[in-house]
Structure formats: structure tokens, C-alpha cells
PDB file of N, H, CA, C and O in Angstrom:
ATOM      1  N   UNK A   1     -11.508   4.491  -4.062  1.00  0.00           N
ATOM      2  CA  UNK A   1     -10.461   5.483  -3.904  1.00  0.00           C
ATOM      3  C   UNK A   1     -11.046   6.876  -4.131  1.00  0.00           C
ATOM      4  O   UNK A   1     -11.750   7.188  -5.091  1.00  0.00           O
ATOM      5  N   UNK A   2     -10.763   7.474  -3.383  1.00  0.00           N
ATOM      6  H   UNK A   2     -10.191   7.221  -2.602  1.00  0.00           H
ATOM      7  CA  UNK A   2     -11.356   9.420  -3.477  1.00  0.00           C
ATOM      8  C   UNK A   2     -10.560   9.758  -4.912  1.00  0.00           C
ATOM      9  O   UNK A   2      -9.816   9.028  -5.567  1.00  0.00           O
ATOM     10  N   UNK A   3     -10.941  10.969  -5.128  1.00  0.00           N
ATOM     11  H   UNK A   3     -11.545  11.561  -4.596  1.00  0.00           H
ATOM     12  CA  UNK A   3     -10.520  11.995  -6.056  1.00  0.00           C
ATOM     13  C   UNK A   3      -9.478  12.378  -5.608  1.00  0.00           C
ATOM     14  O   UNK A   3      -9.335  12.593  -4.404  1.00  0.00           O
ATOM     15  N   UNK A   4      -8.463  12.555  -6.557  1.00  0.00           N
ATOM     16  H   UNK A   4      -8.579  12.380  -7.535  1.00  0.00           H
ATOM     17  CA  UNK A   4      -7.073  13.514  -6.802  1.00  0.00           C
ATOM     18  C   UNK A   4      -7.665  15.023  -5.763  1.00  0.00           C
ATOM     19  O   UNK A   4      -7.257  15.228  -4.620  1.00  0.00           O
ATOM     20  N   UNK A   5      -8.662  15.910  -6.483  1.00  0.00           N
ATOM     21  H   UNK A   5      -8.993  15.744  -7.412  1.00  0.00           H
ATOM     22  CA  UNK A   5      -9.064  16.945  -5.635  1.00  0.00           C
ATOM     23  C   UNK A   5      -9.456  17.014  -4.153  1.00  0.00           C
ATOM     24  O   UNK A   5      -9.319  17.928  -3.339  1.00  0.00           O
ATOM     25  N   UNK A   6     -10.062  15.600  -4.019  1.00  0.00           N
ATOM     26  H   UNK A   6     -10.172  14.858  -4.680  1.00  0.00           H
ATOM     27  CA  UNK A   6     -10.441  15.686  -2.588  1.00  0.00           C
ATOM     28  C   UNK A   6      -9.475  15.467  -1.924  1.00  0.00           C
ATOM     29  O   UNK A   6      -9.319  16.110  -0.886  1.00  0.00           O
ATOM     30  N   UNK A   7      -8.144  14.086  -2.491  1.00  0.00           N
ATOM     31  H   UNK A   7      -8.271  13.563  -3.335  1.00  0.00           H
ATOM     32  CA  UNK A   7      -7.022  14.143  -1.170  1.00  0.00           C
ATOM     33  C   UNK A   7      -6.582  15.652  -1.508  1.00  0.00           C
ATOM     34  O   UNK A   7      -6.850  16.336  -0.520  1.00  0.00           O
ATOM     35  N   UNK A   8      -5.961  16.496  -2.610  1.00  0.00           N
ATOM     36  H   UNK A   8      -5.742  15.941  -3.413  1.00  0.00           H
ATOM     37  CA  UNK A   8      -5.405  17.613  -2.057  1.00  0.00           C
ATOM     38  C   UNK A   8      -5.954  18.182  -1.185  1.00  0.00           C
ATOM     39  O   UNK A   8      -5.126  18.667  -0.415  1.00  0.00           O
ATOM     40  N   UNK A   9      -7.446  18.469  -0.770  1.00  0.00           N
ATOM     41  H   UNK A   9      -8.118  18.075  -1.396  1.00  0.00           H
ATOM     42  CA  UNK A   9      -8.012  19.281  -0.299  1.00  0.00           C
ATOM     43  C   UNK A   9      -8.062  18.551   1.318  1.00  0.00           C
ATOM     44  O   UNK A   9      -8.059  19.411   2.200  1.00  0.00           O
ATOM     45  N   UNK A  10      -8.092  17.605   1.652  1.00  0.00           N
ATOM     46  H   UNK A  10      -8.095  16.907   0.936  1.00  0.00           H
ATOM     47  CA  UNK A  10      -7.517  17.108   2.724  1.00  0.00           C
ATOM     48  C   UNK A  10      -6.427  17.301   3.004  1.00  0.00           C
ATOM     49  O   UNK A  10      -6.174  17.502   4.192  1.00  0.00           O
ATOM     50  N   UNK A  11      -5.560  17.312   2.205  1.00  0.00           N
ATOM     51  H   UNK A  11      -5.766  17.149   1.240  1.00  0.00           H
ATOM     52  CA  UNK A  11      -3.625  17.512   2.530  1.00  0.00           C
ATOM     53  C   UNK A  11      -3.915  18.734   3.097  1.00  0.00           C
ATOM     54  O   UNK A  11      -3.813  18.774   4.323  1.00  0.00           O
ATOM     55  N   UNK A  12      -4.227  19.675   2.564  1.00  0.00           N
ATOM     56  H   UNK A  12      -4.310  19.642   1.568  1.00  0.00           H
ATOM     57  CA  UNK A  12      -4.034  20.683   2.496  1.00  0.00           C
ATOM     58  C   UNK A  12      -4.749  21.190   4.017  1.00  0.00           C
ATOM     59  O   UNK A  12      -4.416  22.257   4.533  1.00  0.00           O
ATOM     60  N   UNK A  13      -5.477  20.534   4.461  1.00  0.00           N
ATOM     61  H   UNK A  13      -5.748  19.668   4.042  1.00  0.00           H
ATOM     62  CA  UNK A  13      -6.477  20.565   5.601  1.00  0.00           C
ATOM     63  C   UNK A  13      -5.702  20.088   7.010  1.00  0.00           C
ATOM     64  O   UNK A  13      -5.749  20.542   8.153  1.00  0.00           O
ATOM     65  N   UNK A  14      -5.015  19.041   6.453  1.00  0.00           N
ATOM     66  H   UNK A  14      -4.977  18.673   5.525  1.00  0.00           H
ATOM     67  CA  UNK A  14      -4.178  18.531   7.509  1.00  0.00           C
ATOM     68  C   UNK A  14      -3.033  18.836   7.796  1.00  0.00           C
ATOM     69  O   UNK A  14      -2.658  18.682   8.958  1.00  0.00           O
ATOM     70  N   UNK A  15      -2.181  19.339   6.837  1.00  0.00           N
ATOM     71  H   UNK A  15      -2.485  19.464   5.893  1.00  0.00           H
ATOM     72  CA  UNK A  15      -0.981  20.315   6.757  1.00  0.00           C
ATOM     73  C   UNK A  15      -1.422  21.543   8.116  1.00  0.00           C
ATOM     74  O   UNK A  15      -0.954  21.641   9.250  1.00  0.00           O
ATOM     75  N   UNK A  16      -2.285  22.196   7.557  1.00  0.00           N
ATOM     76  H   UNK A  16      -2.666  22.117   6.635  1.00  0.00           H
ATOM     77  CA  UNK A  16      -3.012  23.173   8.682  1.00  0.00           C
ATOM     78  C   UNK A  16      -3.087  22.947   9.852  1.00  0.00           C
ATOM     79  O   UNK A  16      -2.496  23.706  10.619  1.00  0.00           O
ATOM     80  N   UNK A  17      -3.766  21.937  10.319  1.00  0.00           N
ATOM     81  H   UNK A  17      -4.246  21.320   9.695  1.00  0.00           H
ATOM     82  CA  UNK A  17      -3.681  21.049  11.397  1.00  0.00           C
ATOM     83  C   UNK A  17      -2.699  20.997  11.914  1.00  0.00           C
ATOM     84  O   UNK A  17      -2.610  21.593  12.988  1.00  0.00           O
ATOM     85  N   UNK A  18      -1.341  20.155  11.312  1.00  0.00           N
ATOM     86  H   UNK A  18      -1.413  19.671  10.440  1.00  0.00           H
ATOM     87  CA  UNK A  18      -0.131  19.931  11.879  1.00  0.00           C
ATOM     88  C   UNK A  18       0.532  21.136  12.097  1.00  0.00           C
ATOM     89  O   UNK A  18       1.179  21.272  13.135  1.00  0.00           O
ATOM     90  N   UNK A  19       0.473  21.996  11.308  1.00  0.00           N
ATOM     91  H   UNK A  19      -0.052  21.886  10.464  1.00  0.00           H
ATOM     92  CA  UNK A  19       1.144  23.036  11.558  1.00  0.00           C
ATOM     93  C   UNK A  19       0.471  23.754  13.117  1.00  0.00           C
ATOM     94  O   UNK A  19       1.321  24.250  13.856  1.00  0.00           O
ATOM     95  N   UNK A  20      -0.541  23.789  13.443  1.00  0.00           N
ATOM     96  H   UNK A  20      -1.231  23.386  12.842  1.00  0.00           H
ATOM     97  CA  UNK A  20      -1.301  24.800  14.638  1.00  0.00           C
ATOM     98  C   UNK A  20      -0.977  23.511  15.872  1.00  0.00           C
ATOM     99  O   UNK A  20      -0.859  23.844  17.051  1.00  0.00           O
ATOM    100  N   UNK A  21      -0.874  22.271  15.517  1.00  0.00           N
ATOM    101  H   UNK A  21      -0.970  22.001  14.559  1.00  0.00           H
ATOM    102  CA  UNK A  21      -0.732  21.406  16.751  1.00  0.00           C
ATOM    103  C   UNK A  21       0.595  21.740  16.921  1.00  0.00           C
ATOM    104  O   UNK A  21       0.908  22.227  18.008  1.00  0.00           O
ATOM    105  N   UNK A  22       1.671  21.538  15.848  1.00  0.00           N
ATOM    106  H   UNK A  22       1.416  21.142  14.966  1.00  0.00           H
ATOM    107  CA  UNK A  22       3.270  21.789  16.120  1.00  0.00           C
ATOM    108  C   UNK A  22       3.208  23.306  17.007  1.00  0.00           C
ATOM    109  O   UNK A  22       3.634  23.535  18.139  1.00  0.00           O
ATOM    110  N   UNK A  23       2.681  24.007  16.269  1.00  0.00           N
ATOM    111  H   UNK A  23       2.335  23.821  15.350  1.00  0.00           H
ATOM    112  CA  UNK A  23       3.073  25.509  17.286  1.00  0.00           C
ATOM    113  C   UNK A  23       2.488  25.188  18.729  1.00  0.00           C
ATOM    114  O   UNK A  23       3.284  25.305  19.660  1.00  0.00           O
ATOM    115  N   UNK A  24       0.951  24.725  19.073  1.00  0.00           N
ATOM    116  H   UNK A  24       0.304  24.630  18.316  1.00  0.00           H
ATOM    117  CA  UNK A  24       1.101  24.862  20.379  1.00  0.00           C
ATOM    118  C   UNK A  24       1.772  23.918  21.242  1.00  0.00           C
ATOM    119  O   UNK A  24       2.323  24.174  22.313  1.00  0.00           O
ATOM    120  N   UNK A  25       1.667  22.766  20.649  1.00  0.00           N
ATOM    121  H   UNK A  25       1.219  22.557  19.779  1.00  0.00           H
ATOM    122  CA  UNK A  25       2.379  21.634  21.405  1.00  0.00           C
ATOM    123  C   UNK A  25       3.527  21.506  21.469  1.00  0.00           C
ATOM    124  O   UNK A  25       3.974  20.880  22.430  1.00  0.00           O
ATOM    125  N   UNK A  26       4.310  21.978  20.606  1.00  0.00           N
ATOM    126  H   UNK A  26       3.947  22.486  19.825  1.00  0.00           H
ATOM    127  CA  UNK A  26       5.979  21.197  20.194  1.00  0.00           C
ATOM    128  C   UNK A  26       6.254  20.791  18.926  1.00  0.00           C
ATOM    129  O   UNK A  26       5.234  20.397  18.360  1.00  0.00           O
ATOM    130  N   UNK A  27       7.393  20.725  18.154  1.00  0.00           N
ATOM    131  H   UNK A  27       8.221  21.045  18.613  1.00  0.00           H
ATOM    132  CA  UNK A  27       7.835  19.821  17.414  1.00  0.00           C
ATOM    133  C   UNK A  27       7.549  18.058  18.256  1.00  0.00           C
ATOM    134  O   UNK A  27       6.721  17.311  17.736  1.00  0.00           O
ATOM    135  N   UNK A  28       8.181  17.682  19.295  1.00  0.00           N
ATOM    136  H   UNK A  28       8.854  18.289  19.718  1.00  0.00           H
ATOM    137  CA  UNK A  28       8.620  16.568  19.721  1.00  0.00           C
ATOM    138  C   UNK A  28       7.004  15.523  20.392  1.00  0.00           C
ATOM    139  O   UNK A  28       6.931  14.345  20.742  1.00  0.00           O
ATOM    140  N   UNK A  29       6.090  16.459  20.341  1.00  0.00           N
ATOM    141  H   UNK A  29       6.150  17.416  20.056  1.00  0.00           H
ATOM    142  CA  UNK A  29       4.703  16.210  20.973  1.00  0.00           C
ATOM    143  C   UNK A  29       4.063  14.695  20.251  1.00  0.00           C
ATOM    144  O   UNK A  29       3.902  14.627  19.032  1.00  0.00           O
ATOM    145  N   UNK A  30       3.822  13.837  20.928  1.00  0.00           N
ATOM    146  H   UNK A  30       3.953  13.893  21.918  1.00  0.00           H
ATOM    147  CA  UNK A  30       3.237  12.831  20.208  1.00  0.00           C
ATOM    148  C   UNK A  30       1.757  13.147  19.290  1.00  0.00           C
ATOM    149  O   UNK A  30       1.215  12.401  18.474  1.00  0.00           O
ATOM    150  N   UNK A  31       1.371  14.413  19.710  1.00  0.00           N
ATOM    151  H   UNK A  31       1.811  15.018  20.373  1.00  0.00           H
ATOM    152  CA  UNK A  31       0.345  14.553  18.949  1.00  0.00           C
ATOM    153  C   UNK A  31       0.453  15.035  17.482  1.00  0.00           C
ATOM    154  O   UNK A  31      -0.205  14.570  16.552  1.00  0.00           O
ATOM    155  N   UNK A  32       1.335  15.991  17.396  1.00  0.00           N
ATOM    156  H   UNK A  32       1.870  16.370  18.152  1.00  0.00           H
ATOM    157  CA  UNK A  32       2.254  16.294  16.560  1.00  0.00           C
ATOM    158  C   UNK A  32       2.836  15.086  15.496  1.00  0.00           C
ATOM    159  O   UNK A  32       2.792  15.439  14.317  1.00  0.00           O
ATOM    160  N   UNK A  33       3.398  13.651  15.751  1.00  0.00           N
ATOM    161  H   UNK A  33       3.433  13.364  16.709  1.00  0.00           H
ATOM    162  CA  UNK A  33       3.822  12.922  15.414  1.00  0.00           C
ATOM    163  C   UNK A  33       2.516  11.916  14.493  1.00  0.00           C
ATOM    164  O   UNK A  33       2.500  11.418  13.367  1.00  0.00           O
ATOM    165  N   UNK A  34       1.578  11.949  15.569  1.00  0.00           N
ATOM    166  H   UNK A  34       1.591  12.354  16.483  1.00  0.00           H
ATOM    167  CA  UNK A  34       0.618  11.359  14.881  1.00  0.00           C
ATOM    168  C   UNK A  34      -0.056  12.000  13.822  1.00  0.00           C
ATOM    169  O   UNK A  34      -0.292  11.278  12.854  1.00  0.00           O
ATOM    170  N   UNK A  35      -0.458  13.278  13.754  1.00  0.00           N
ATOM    171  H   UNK A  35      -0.266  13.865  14.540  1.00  0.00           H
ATOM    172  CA  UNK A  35      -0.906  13.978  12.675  1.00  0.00           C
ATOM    173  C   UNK A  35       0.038  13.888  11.643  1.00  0.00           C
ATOM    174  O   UNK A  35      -0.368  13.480  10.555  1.00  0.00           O
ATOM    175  N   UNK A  36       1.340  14.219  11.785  1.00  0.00           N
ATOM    176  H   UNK A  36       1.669  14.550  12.670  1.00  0.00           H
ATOM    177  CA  UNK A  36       2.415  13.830  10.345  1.00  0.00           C
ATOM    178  C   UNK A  36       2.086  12.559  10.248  1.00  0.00           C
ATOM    179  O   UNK A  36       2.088  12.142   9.090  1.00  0.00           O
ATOM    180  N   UNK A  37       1.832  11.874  10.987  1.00  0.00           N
ATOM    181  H   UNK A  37       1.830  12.214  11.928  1.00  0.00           H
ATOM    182  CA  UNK A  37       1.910  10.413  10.087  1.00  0.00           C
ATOM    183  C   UNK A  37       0.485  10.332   9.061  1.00  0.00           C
ATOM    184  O   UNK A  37       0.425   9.822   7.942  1.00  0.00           O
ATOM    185  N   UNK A  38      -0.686  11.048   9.881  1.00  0.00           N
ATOM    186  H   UNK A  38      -0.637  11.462  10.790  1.00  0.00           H
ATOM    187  CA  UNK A  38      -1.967  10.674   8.829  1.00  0.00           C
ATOM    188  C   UNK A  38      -1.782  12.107   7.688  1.00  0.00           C
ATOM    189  O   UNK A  38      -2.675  12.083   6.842  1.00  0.00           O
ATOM    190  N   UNK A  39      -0.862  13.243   7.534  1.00  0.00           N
ATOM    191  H   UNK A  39      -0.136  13.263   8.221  1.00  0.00           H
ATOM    192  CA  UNK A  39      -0.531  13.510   6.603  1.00  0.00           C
ATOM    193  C   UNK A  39       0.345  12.987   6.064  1.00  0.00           C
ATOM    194  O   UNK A  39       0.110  13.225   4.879  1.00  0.00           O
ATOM    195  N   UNK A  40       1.415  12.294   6.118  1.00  0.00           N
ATOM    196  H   UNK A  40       1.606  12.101   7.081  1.00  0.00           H
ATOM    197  CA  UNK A  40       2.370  11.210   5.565  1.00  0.00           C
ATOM    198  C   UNK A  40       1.469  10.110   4.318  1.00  0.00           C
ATOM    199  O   UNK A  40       1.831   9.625   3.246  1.00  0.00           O
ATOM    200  N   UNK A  41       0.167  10.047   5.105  1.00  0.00           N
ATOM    201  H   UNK A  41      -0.127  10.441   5.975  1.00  0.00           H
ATOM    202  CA  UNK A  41      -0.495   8.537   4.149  1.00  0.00           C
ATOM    203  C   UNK A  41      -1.067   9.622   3.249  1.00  0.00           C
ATOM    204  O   UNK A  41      -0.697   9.515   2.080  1.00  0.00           O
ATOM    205  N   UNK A  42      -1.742  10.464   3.466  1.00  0.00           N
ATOM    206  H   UNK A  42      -2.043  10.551   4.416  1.00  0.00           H
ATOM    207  CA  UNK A  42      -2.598  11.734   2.414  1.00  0.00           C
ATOM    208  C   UNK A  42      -1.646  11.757   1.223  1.00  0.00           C
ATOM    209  O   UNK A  42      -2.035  11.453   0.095  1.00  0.00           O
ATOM    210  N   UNK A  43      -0.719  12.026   1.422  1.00  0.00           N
ATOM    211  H   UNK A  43      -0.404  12.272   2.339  1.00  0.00           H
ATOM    212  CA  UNK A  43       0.213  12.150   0.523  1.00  0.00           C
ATOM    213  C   UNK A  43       0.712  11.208  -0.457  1.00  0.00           C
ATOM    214  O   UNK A  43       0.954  11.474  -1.634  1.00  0.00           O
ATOM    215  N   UNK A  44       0.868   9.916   0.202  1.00  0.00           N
ATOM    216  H   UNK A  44       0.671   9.700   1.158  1.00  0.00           H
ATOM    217  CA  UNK A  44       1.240   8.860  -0.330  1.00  0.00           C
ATOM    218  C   UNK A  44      -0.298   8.395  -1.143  1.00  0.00           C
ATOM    219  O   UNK A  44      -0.216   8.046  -2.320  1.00  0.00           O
ATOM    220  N   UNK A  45      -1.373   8.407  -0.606  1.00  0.00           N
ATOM    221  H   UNK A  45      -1.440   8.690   0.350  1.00  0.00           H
ATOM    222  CA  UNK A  45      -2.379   7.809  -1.662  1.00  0.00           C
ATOM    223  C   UNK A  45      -2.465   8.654  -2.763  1.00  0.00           C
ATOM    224  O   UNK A  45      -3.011   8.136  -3.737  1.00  0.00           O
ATOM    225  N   UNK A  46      -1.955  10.208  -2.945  1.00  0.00           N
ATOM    226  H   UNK A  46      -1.512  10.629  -2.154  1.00  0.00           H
ATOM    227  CA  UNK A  46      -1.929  11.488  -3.750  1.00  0.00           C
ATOM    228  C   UNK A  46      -1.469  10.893  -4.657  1.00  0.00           C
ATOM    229  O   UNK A  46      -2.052  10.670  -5.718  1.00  0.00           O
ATOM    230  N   UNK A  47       0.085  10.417  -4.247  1.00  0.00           N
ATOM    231  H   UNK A  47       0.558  10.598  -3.385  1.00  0.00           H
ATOM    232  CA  UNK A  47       1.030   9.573  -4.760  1.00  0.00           C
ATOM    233  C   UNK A  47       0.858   8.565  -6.080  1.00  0.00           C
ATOM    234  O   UNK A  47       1.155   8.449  -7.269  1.00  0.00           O
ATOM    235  N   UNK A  48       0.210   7.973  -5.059  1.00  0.00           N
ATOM    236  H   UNK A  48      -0.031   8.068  -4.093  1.00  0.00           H
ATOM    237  CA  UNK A  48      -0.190   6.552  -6.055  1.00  0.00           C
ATOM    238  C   UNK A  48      -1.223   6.539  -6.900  1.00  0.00           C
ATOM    239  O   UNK A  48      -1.336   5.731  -7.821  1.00  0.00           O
ATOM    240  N   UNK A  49      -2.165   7.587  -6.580  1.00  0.00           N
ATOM    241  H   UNK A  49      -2.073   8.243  -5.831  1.00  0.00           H
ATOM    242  CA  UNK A  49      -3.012   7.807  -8.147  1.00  0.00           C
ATOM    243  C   UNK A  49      -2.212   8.449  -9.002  1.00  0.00           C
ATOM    244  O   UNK A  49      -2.127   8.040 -10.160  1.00  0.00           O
ATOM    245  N   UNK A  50      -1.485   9.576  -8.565  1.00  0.00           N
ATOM    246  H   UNK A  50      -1.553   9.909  -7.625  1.00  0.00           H
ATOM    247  CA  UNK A  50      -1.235  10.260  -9.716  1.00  0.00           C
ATOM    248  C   UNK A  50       0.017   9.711 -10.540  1.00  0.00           C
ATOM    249  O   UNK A  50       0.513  10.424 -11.412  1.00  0.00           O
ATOM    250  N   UNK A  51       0.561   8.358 -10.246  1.00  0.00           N
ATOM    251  H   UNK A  51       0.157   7.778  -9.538  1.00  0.00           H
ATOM    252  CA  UNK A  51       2.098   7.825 -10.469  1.00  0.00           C
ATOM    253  C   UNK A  51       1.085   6.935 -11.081  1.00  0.00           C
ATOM    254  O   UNK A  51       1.431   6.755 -12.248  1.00  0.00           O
ATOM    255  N   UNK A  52      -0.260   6.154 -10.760  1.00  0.00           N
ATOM    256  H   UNK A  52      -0.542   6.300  -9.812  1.00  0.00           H
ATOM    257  CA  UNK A  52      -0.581   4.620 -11.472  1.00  0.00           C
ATOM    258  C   UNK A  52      -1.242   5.134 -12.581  1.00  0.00           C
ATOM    259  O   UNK A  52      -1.703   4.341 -13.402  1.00  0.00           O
ATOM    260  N   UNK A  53      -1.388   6.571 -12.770  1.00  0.00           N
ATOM    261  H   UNK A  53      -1.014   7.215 -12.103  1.00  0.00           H
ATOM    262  CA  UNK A  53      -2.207   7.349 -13.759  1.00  0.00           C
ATOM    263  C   UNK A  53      -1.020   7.405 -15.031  1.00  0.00           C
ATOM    264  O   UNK A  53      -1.142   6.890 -16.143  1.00  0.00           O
ATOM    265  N   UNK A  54      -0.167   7.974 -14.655  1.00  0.00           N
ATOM    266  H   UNK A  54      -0.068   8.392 -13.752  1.00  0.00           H
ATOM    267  CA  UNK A  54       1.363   8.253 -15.429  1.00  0.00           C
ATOM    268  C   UNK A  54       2.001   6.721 -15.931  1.00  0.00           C
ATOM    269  O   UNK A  54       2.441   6.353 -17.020  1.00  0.00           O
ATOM    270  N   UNK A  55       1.845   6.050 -14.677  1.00  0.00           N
ATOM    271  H   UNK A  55       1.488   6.349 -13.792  1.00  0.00           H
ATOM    272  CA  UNK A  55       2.431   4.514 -15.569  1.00  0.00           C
ATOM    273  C   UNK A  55       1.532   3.842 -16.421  1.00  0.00           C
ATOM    274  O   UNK A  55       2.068   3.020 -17.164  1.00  0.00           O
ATOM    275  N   UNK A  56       0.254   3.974 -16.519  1.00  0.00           N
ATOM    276  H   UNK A  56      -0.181   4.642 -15.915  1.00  0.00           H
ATOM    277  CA  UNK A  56      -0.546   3.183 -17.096  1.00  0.00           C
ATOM    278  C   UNK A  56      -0.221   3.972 -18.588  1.00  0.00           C
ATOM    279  O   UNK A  56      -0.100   3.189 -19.530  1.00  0.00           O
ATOM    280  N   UNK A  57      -0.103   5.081 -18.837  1.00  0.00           N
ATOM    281  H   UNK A  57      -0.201   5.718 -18.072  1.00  0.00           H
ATOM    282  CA  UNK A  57       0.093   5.888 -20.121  1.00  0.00           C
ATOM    283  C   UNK A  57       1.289   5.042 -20.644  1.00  0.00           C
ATOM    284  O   UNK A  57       1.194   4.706 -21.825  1.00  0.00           O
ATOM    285  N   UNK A  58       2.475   4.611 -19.922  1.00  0.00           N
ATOM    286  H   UNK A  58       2.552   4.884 -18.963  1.00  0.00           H
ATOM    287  CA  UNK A  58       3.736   4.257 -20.526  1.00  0.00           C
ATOM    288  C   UNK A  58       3.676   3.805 -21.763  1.00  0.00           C
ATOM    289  O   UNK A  58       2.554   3.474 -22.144  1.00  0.00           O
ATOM    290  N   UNK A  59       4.736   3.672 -22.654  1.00  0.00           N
ATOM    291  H   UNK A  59       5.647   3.942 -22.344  1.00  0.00           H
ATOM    292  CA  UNK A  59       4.521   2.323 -23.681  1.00  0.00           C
ATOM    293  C   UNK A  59       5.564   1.319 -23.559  1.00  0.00           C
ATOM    294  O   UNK A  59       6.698   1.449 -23.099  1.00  0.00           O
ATOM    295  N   UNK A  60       5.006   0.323 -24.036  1.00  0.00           N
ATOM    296  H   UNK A  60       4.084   0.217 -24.410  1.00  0.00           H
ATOM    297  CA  UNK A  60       5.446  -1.164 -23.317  1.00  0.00           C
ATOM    298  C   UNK A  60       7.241  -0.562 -23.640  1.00  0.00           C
ATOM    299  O   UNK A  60       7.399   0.609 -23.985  1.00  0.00           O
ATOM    300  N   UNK A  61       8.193  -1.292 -23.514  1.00  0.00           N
ATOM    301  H   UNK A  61       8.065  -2.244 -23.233  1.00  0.00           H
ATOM    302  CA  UNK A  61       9.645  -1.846 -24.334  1.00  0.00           C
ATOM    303  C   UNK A  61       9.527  -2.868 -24.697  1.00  0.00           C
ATOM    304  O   UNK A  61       8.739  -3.735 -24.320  1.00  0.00           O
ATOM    305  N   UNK A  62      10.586  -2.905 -25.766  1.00  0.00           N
ATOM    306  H   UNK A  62      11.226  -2.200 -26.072  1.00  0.00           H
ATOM    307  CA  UNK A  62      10.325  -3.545 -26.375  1.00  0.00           C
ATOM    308  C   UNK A  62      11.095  -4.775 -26.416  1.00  0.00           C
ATOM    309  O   UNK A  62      12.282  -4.488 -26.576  1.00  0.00           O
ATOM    310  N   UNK A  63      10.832  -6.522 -26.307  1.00  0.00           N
ATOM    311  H   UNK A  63       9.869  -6.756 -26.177  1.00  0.00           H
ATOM    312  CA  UNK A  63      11.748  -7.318 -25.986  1.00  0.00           C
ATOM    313  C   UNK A  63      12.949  -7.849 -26.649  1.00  0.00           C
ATOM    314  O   UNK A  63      12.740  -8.694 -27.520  1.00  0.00           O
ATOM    315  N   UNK A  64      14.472  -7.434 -26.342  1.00  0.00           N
ATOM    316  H   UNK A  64      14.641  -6.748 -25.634  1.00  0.00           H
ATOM    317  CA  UNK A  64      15.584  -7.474 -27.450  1.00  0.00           C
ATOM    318  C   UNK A  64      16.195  -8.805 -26.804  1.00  0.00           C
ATOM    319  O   UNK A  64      16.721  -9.168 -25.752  1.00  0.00           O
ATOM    320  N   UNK A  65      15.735  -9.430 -28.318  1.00  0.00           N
ATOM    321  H   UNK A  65      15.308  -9.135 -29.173  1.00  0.00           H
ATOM    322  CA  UNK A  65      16.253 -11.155 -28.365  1.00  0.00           C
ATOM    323  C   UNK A  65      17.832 -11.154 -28.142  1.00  0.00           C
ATOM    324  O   UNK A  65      18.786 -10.646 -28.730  1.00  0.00           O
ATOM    325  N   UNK A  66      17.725 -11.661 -27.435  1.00  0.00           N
ATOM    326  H   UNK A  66      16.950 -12.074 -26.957  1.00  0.00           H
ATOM    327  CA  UNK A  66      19.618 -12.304 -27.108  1.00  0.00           C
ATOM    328  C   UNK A  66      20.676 -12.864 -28.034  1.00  0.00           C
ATOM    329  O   UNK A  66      20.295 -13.975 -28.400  1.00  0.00           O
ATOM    330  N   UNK A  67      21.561 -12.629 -28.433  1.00  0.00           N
ATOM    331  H   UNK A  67      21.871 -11.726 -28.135  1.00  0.00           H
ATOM    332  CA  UNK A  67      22.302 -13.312 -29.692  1.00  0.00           C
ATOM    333  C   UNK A  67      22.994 -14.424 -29.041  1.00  0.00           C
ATOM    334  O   UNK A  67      23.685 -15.195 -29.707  1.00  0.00           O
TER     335      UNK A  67
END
């Protein structure tokens, strides 16, 4: 898995991207569509380090016996 810094710095790369394809092409442009989607996953792997980083810190609960 890459670095936290490197996907931002990709997001941030591809954001750019989408944005200069949306202006010349269209909103509706399939090319357009495909670039949101591989910024869509950038984001989501961003996601999941920085959420499996935060859950692993949690502390357990605790198990309340049933009467």
C-alpha cells in the first residue's frame, strides 16, 4: 500500500486532470467519467488507511453479561 502523502499527492494530481478534461470535453464526456472514477478509488484507498489507522487505536467495549 503507498503512503497517505503519496495518494494525496496523486488526488490532488488527478482532481487537476478531471477538472481540465471536464472543461474541454464536457461534464457528460465518457472521458470525464472515467477519470472520476480513478479519482473516486484515490480517494477511497486515502480512506481506508486513514479510517484502519483510527480504528486500530479504538478500545475494545466492553462485554455486558445478560441478566
Amino acid at each position: 500500500m503507498r503512503e497517505p502523502k503519496q495518494i494525496r499527492d496523486q488526488i490532488e494530481q488527478n482532481r487537476h486532470e478531471l477538472s481540465r478534461l471536464a472543461e474541454y470535453h464536457g461534464m457528460q464526456d465518457y472521458k470525464v467519467l472515467q477519470q472520476s472514477m480513478v479519482l473516486d478509488e484515490l480517494i477511497n484507498e486515502y480512506n481506508r488507511f486513514k479510517y484502519k489507522k483510527h480504528f486500530m487505536k479504538r478500545q475494545p467495549i466492553g462485554i455486558i453479561p445478560f441478566k
